[in-house]
Each structure stands twice: as structure tokens, then as C-alpha cells.
Backbone as CSV, one residue per row, in Angstrom:
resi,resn,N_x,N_y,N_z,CA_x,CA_y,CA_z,C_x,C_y,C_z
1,UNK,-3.640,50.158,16.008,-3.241,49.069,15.103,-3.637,47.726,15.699
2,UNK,-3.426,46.806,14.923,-4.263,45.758,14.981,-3.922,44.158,14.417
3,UNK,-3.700,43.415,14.775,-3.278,42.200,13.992,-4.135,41.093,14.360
4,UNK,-4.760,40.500,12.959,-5.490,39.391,12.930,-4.975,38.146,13.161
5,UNK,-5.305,36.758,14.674,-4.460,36.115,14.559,-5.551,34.634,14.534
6,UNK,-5.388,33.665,12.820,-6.079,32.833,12.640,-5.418,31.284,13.137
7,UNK,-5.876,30.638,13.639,-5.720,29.370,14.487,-6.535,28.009,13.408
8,UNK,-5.595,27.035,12.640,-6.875,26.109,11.699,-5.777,24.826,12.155
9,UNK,-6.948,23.904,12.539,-6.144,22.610,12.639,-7.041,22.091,10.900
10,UNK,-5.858,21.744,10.768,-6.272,21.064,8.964,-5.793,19.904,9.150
11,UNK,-5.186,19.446,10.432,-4.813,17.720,9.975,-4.559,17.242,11.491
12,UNK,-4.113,15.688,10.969,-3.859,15.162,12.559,-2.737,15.288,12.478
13,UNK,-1.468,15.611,12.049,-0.011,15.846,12.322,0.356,17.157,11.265
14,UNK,1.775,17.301,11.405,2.129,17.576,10.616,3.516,16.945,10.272
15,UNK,4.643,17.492,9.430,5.836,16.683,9.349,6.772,18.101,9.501
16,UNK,6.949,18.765,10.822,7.726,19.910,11.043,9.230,19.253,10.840
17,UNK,9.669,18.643,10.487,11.176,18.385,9.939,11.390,18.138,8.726
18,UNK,10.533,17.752,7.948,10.592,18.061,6.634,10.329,19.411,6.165
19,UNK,9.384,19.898,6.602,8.949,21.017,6.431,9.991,22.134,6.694
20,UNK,10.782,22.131,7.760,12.190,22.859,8.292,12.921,22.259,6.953
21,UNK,13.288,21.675,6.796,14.342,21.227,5.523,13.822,22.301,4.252
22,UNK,12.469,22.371,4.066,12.223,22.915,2.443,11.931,24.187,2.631
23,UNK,11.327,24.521,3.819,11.112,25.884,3.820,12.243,27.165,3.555
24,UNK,12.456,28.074,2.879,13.316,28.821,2.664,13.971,29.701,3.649
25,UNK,13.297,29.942,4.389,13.605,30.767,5.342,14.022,30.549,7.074
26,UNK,14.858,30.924,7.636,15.243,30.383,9.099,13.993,30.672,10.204
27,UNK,13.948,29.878,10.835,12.921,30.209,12.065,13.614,31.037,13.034
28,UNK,12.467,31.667,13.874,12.734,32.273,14.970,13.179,31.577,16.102
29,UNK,12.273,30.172,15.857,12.485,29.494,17.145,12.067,28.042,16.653
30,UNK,12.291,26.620,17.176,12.423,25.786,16.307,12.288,24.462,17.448
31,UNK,11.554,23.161,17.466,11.915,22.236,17.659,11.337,21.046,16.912
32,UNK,11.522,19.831,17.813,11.290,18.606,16.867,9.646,18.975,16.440
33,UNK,8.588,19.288,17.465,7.378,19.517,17.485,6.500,20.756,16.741
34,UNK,7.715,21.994,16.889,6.513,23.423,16.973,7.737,23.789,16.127
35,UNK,7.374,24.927,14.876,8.245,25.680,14.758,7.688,27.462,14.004
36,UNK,8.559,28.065,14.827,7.827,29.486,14.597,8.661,30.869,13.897
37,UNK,8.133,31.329,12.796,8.707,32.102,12.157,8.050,33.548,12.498
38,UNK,8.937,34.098,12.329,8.709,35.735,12.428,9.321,36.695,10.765
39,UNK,8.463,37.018,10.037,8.485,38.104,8.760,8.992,39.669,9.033
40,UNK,9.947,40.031,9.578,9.716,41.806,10.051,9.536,42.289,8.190
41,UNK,9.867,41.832,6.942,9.164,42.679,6.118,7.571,43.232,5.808
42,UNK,7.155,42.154,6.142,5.570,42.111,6.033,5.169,41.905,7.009
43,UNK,5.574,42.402,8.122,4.928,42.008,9.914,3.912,40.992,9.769
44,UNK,4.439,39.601,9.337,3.983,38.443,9.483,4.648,37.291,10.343
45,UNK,3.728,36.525,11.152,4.156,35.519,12.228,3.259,34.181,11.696
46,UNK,4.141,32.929,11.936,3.512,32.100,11.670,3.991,30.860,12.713
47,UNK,3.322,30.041,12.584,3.474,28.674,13.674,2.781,27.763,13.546
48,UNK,3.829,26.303,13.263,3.509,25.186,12.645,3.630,24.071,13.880
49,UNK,2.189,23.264,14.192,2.342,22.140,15.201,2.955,21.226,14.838
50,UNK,3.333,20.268,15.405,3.150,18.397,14.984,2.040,17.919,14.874
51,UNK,0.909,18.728,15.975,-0.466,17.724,15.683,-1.570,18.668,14.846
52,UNK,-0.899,19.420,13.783,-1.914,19.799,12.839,-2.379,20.860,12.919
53,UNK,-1.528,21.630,13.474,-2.266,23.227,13.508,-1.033,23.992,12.861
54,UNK,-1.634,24.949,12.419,-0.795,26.151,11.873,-1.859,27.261,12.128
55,UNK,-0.692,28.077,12.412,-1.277,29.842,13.331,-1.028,30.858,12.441
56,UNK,-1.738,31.586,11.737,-1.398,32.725,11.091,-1.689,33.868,11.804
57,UNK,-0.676,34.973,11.496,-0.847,36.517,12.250,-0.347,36.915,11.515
58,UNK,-1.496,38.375,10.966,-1.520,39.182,9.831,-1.562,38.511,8.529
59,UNK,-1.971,37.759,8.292,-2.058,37.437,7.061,-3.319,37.868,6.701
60,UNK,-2.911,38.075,4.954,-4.380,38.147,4.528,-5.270,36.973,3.930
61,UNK,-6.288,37.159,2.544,-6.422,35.622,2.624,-5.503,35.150,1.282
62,UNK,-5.371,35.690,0.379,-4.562,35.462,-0.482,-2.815,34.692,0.218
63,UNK,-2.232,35.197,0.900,-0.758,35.333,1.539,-1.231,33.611,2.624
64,UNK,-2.717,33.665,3.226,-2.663,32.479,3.808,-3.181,31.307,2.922
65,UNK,-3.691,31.850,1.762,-3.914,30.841,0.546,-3.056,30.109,0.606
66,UNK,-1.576,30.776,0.114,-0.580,30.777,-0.957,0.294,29.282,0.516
67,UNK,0.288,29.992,1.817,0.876,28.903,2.888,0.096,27.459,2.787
68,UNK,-1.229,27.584,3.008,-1.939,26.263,2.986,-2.017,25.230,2.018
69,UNK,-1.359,25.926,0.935,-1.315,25.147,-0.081,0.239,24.408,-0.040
70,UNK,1.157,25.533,0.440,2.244,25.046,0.436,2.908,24.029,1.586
71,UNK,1.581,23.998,2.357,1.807,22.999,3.849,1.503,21.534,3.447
72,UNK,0.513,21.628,2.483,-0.537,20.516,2.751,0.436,19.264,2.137
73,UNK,1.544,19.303,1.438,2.292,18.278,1.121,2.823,17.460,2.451
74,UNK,2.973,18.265,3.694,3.817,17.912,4.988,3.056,17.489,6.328
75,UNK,1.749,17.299,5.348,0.316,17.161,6.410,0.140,15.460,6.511
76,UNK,-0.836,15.007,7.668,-0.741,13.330,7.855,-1.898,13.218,7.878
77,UNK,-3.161,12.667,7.164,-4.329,12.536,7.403,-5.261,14.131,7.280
78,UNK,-4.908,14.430,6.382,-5.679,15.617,6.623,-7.535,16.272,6.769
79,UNK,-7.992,16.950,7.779,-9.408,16.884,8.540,-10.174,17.604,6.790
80,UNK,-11.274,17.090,6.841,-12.310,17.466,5.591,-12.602,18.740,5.533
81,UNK,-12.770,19.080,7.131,-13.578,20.425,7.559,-12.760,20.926,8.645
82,UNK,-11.448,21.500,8.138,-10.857,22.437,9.685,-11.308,23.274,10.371
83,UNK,-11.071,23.012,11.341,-11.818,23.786,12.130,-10.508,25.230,12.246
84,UNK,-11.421,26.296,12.900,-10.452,27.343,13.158,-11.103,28.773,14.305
85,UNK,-10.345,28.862,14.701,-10.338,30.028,16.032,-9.847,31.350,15.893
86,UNK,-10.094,32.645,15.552,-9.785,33.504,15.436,-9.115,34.719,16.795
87,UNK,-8.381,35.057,17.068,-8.026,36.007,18.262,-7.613,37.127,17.343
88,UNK,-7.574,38.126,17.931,-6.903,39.634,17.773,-5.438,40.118,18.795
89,UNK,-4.868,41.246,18.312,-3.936,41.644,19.336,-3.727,42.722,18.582
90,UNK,-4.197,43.347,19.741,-4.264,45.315,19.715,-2.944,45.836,20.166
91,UNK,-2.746,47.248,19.690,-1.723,47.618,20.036,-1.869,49.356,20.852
92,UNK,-1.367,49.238,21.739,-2.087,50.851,22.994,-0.343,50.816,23.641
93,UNK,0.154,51.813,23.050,1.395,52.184,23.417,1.268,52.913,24.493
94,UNK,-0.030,53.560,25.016,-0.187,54.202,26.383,0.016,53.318,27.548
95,UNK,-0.236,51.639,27.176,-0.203,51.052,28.372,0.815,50.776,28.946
96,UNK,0.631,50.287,30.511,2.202,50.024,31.027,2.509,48.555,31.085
97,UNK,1.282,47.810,30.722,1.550,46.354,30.671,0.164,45.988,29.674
98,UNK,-0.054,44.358,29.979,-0.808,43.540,28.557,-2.292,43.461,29.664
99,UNK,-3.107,43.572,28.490,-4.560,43.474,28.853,-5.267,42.387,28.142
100,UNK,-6.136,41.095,28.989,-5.945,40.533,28.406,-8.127,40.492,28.184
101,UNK,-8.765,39.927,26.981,-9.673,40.483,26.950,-10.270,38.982,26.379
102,UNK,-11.922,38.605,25.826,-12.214,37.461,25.389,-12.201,37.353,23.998
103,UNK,-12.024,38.390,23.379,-11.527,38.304,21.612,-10.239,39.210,21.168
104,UNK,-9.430,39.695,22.143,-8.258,40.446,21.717,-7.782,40.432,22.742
105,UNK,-6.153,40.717,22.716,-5.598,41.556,23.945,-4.805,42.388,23.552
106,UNK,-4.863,43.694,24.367,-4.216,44.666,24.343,-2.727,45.291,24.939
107,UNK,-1.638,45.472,24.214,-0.345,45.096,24.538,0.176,46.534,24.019
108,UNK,1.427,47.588,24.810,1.926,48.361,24.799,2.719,48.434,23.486
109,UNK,3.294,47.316,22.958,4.536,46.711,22.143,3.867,45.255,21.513
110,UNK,4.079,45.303,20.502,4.987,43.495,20.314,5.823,43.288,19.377
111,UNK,6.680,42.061,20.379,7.504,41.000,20.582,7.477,40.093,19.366
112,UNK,8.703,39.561,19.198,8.302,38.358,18.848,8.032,37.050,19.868
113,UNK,8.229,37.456,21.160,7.937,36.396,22.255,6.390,36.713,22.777
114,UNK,6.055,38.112,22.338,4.585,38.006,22.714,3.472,37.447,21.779
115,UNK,4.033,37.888,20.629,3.274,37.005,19.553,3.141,35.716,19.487
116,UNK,4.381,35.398,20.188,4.754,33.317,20.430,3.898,32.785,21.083
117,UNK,3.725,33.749,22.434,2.626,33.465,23.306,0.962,33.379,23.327
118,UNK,0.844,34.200,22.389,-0.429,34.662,21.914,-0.887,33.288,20.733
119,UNK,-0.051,33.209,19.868,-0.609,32.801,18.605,-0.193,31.073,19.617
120,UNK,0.214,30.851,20.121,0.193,29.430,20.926,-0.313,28.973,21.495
121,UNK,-1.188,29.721,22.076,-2.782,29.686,23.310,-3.462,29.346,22.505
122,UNK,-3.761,30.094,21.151,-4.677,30.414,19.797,-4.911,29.033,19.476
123,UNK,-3.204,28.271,19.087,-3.213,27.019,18.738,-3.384,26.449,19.449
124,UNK,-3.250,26.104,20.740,-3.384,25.103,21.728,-5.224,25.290,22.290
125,UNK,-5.980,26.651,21.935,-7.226,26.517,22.105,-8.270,25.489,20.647
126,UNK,-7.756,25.337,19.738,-8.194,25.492,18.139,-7.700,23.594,18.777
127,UNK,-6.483,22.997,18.751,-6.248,21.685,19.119,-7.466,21.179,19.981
128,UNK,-7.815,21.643,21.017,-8.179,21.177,21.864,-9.732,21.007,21.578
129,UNK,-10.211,21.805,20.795,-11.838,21.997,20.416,-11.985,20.465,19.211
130,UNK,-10.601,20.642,18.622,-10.285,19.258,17.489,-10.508,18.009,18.681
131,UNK,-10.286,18.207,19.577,-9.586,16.676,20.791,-11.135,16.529,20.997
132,UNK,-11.960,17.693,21.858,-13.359,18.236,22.151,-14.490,17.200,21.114
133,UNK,-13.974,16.895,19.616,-14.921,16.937,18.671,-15.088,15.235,18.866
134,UNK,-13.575,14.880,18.698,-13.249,13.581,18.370,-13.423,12.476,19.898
135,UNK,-13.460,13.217,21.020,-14.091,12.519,22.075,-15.313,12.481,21.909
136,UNK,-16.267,13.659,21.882,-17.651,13.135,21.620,-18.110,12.622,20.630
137,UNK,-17.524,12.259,19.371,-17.712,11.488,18.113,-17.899,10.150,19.097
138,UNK,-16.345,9.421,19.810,-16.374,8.271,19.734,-17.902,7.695,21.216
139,UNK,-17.769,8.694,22.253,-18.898,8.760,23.360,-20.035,8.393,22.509
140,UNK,-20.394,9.481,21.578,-21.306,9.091,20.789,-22.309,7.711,19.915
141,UNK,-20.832,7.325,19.390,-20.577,6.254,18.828,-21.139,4.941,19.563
142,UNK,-20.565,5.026,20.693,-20.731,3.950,22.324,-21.812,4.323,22.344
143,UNK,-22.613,4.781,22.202,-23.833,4.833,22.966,-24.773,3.931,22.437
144,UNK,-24.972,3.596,20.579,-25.652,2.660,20.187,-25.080,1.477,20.697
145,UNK,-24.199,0.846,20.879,-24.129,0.009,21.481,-24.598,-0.214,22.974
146,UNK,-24.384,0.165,23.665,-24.640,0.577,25.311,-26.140,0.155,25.118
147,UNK,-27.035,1.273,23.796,-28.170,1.148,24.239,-28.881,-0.087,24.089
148,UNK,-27.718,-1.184,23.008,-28.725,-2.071,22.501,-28.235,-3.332,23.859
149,UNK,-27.028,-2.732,24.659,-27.317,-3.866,25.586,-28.617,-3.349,27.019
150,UNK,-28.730,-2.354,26.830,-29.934,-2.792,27.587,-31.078,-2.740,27.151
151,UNK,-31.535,-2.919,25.641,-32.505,-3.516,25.340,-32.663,-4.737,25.350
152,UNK,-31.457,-5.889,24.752,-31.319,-6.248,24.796,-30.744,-7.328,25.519
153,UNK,-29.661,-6.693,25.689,-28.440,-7.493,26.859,-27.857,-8.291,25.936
154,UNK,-27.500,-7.865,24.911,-26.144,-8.255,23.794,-25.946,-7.531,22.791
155,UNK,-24.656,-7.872,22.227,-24.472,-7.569,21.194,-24.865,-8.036,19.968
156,UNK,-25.283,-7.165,19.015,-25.554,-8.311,17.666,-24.387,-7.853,16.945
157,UNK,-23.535,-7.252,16.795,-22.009,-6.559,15.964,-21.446,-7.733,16.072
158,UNK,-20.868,-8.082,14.750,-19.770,-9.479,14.873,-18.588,-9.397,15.699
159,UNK,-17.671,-10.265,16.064,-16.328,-10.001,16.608,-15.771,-9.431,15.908
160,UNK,-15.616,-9.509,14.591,-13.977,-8.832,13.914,-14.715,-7.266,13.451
161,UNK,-15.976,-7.195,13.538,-16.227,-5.072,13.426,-16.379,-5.104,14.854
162,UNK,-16.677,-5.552,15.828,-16.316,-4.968,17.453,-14.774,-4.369,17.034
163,UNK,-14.198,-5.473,17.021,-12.626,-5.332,16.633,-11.856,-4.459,16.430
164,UNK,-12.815,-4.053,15.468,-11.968,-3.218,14.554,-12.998,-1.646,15.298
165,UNK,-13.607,-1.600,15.877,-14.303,-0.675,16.474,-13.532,-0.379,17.767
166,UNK,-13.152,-1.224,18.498,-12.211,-0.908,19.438,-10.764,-0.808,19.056
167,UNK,-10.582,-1.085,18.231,-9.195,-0.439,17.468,-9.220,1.091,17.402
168,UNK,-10.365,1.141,16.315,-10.251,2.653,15.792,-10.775,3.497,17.239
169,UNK,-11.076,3.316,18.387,-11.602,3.854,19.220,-9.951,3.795,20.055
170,UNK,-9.225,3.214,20.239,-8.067,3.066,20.611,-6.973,3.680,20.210
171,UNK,-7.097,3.736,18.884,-5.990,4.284,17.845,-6.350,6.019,17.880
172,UNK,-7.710,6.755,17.983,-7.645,7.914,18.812,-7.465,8.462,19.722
173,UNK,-7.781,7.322,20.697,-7.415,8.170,22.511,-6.402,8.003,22.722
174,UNK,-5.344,7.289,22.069,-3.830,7.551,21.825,-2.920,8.150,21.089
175,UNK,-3.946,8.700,19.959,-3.402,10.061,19.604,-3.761,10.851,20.418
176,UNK,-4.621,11.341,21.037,-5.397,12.140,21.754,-4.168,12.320,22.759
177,UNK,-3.938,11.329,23.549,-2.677,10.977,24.638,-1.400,11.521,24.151
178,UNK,-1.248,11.603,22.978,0.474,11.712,23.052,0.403,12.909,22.186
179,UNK,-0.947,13.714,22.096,-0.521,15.419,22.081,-1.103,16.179,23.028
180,UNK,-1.294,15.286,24.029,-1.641,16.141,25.537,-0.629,17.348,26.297
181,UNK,0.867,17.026,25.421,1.373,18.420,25.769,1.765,19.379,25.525
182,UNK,0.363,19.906,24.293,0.054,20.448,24.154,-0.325,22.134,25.095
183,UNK,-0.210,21.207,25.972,-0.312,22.319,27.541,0.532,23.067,28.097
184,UNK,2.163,22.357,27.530,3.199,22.475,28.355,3.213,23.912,27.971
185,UNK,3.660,24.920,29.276,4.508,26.508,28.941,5.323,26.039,28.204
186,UNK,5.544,27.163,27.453,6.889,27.310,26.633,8.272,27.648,27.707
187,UNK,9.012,27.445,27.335,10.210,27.880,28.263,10.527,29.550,28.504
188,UNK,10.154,30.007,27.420,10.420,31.121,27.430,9.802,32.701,28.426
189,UNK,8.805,31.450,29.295,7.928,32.312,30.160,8.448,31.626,31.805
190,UNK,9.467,31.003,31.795,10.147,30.791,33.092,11.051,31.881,33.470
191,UNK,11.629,32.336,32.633,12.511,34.106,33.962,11.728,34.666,33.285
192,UNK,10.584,35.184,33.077,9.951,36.462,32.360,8.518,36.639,32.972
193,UNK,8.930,37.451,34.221,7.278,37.428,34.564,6.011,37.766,33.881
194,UNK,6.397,38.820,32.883,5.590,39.810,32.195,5.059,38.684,30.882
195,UNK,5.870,37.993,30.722,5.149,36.786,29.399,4.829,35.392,30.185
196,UNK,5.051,35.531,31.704,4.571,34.288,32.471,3.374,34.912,32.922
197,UNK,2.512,36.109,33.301,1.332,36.221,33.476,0.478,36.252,32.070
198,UNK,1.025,36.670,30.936,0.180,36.781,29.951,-0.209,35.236,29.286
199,UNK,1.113,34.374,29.649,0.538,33.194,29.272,-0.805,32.643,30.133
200,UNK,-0.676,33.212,31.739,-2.027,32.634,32.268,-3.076,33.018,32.046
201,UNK,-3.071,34.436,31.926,-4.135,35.402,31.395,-4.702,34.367,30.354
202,UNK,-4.097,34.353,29.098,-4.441,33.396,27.996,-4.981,32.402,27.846
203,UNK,-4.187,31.345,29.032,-4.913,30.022,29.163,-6.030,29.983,30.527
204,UNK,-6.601,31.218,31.447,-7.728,31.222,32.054,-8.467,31.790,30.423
205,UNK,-8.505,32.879,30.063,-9.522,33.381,28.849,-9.642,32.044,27.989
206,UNK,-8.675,31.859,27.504,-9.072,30.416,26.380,-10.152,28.743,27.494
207,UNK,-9.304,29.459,28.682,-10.223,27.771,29.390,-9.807,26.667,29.036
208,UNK,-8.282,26.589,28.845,-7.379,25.714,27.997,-7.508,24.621,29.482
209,UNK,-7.018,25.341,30.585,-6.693,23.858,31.659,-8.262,23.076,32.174
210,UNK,-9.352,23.905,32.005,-10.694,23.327,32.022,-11.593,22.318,31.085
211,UNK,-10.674,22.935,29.988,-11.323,22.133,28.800,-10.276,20.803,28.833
212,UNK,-9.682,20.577,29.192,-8.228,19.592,28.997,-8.856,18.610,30.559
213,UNK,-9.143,19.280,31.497,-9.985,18.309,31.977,-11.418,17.620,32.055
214,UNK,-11.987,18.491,31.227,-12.795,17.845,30.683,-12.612,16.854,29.321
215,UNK,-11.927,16.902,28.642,-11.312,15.644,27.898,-10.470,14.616,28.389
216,UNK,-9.904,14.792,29.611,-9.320,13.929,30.426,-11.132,12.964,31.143
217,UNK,-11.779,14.059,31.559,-13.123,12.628,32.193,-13.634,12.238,30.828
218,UNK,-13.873,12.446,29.721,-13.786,11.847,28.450,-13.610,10.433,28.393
219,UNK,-12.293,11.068,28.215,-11.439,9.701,28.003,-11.924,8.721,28.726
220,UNK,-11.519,8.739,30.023,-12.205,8.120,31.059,-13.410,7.420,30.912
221,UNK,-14.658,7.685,30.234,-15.540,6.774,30.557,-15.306,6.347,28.936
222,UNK,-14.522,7.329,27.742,-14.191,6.428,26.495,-13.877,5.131,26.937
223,UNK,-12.805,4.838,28.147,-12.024,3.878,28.411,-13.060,2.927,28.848
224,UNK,-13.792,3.032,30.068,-14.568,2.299,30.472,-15.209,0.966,29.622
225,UNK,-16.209,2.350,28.157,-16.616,1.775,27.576,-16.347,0.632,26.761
226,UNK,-14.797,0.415,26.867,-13.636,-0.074,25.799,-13.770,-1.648,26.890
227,UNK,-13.736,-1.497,28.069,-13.677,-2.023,29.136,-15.171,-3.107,28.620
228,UNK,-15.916,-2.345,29.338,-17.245,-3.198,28.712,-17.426,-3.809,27.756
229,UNK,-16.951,-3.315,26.545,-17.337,-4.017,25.459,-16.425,-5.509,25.166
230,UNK,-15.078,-5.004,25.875,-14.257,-6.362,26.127,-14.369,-7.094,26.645
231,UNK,-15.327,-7.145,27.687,-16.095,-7.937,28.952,-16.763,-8.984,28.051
232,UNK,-17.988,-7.956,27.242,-19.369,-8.565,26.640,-18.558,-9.528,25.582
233,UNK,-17.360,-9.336,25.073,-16.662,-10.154,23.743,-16.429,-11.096,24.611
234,UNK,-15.366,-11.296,25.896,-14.764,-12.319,26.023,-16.041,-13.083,26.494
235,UNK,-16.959,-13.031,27.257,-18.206,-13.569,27.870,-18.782,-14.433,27.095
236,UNK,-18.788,-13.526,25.350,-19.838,-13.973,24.229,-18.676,-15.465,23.781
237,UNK,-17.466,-15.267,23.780,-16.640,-15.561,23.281,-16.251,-17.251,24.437
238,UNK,-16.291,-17.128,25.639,-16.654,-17.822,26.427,-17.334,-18.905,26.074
239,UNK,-18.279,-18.467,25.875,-19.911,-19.417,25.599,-19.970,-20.115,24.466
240,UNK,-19.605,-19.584,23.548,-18.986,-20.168,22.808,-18.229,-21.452,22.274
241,UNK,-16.954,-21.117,23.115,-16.371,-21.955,24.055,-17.220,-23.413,24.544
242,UNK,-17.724,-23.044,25.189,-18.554,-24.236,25.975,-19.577,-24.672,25.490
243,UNK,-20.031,-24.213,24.515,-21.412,-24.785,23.518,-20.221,-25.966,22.846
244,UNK,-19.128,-25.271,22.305,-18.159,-26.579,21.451,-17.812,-27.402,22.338
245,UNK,-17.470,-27.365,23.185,-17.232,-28.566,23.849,-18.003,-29.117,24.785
246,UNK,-19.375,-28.510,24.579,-20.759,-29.440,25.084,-21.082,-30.328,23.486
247,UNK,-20.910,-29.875,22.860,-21.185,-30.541,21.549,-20.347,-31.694,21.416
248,UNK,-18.885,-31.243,21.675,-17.731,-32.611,20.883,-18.014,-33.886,22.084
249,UNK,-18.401,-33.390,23.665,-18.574,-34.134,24.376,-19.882,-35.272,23.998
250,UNK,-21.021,-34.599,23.805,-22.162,-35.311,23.112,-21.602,-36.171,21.869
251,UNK,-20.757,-35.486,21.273,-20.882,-36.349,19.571,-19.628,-37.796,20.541
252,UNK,-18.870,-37.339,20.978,-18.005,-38.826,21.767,-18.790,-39.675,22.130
253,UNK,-19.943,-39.224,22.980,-20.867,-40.176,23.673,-21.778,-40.628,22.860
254,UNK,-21.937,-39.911,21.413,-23.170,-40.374,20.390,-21.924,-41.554,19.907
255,UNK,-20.513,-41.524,19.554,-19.997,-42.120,18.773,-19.816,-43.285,19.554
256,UNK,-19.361,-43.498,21.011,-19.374,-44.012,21.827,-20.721,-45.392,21.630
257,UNK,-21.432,-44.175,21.949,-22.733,-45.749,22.115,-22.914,-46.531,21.010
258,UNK,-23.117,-45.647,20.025,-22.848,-46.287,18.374,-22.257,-47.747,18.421
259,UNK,-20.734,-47.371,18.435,-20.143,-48.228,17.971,-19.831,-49.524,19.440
260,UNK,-20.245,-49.020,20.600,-20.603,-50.297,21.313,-21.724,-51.375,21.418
């Protein structure tokens, strides 16, 4: 046996407390951020982020139709083109413990704490490829500029679209920042050795703490660039400066001689 487990970030948030209010049914497990339901009629599992992911296991596509439609009212900005990550989780009642593999893992039993674990890696791999996209968008972005200062050695972009370019370049790496923990274990793998190795298993196979530092040096030269370009404004902005009051000084001394 076999359960399909789909991973789609469809937005940049979600509203998991509203969503707890309308939803009909009690969760398994619940906070301000994540909240996760377990189906034993229809051996269905599901799990809803704050920053825009929802995890399906076992669903089909009709049954995950029928959810996505019913999410998208509780969604914040929602992505054009979600992205999504697929895992498996096999079931081998011969084994004596969890096997963990690069498109499935293989488990004696499951849990609803193994499924928690599983379909949370899923989401926290599927987030992170979203974080992955939107750092090299803005790197990207920096680079026409970058290149035209060393063709150049200025900017031709006005102040108020710099502006607003380092805004919107700002206003992501601080979303980016404040769903970085995204990483954190769950609690539920602190007395439990057997769901504290499968979570590592998970996050070496997914490459969750590798990829997270590589969006951490990201950021990093994102920042830089933010750096520079604030340099080249205040500099431009400077000069500016001193052209006007090389001017008002001249027009005193034009008015000056004038009228003496």
C-alpha cells in the first residue's frame, strides 16, 4: 500500500485562524501558524501553513479540487503558478523501523505523527523552492542595474522607481525572514527517537538545511545590493545638493553685482 503525498504553495500566506473558525471539523493538532487534520474515514491527512502551503495525503484530484477551492477564500496574495512537490509513503509491515528513500519512504505502520512528519518536510521542501525562486527573481533583477553601473557608472532609473524598487526588494527578504522557521522541529520529535531520526532522514533527503543556507548567502548579497544602490542614490542625491547651492551662490553674486 501506498499513499500519495502532494506539497503546493498557492500563496504567500494563509489565514489559519480563520480558516480553524469555518472549517467543520476538529484538528489533530493546531497552532497560530500550521494546522493539521487527520480523516480515519477516508485515510486522508491534510496540512495548512501560514506561509502558503497546504499538504495533501491521499487525496485524489477531484477530493483535492473540492479543498483548493475551499482554501482559496483564506489565501493572501495568491502565486499565478504554484508550484508543487510530490513524495510517497509506502507501507512494509515486515519492517522493524522507517526507510527513508529520494521519492518515498518506507514505514512498518502509520501514525498520525508519522504522517505529520512526512507531509511537513514535503511542505517545508515545496516553501523553500518558493523562497529559492523569489531570491533569484530579485538577484536577477540587480543585475541590470549593477550592469549598467559598470558601463556606465550610473544610474539612469529615477529616484522614486529606485524607491520603490528597493521597497519591493525589501518587502520580500522580509517576508522571506519571518518564515524562516519554517525549519523549526516540531515538538513532537523531542522524546521520540524513532520520529526524531525520521525527521533527519527527511530533512538530509529533502536538503532542507542546505538549501536554507543557500538562501541565507542569497539574501546576503540581495542585501549588499540594497546597500549599493543606496550608496549610488545618496551620492547622486548629494550632487545634487551642491549643484543647488553652487547655483543660489552664483545667482547672490549675479544679484549682488547687479544691483551694486
Amino acid at each position: 500500500m501506498a499513499i500519495k503525498i502532494e506539497a503546493l504553495q498557492i500563496a504567500e500566506s494563509f489565514n489559519i485562524r480563520k480558516f480553524r473558525e469555518d472549517f467543520p471539523l476538529v484538528e489533530h493538532f493546531g497552532t497560530q501558524s500550521e494546522i493539521f487534520y487527520v480523516f480515519p474515514d477516508t485515510n486522508r491527512y491534510l496540512y495548512l501553513f501560514d506561509y502558503g502551503v497546504i499538504v495533501f495525503a491521499n487525496y485524489n484530484a477531484a477530493a483535492k479540487a473540492e479543498m483548493l477551492a475551499f482554501v482559496q477564500k483564506y489565501t493572501t496574495t495568491p502565486i499565478k503558478t504554484p508550484l508543487d512537490e510530490e513524495y510517497q509513503i509506502e507501507i512494509n509491515e515486515q519492517l522493524t523501523g522507517n526507510s527513508v528513500k529520494n521519492n518515498f519512504v518506507t514505514v512498518p505502520a502509520i501514525t498520525p505523527s508519522i504522517m505529520r512528519i512526512v507531509t511537513l518536510n514535503t511542505g517545508q521542501s515545496v516553501a523553500l523552492e518558493y523562497y529559492e525562486t523569489l531570491t533569484d527573481d530579485m538577484i536577477t533583477s540587480s543585475k541590470h542595474y549593477i550592469l549598467e553601473l559598470e558601463r556606465r557608472g550610473k544610474l539612469s532609473i529615477s529616484k522614486t522607481n529606485l524607491l520603490k524598487y528597493i521597497g519591493k526588494v525589501l518587502n520580500v527578504k522580509n517576508s522571506i525572514i519571518d518564515n524562516l522557521y519554517i525549519l523549526d522541529d516540531p515538538n513532537l520529535v523531542w522524546d521520540n527517537e524513532e520520529l526524531n531520526t525520521l525527521n533527519r532522514q527527511l530533512k538530509a533527503n529533502f536538503e532542507i538545511n542546505t538549501r536554507f543556507k543557500d538562501i541565507d548567502y542569497r539574501l546576503q548579497i540581495i542585501e549588499d545590493n540594497l546597500t549599493l544602490f543606496t550608496d549610488v542614490l545618496n551620492v547622486r542625491e548629494s550632487s545634487r545638493l551642491e549643484w543647488v547651492i553652487i547655483i543660489l551662490i552664483v545667482l547672490e553674486i549675479a544679484i549682488a553685482l547687479f544691483f551694486h
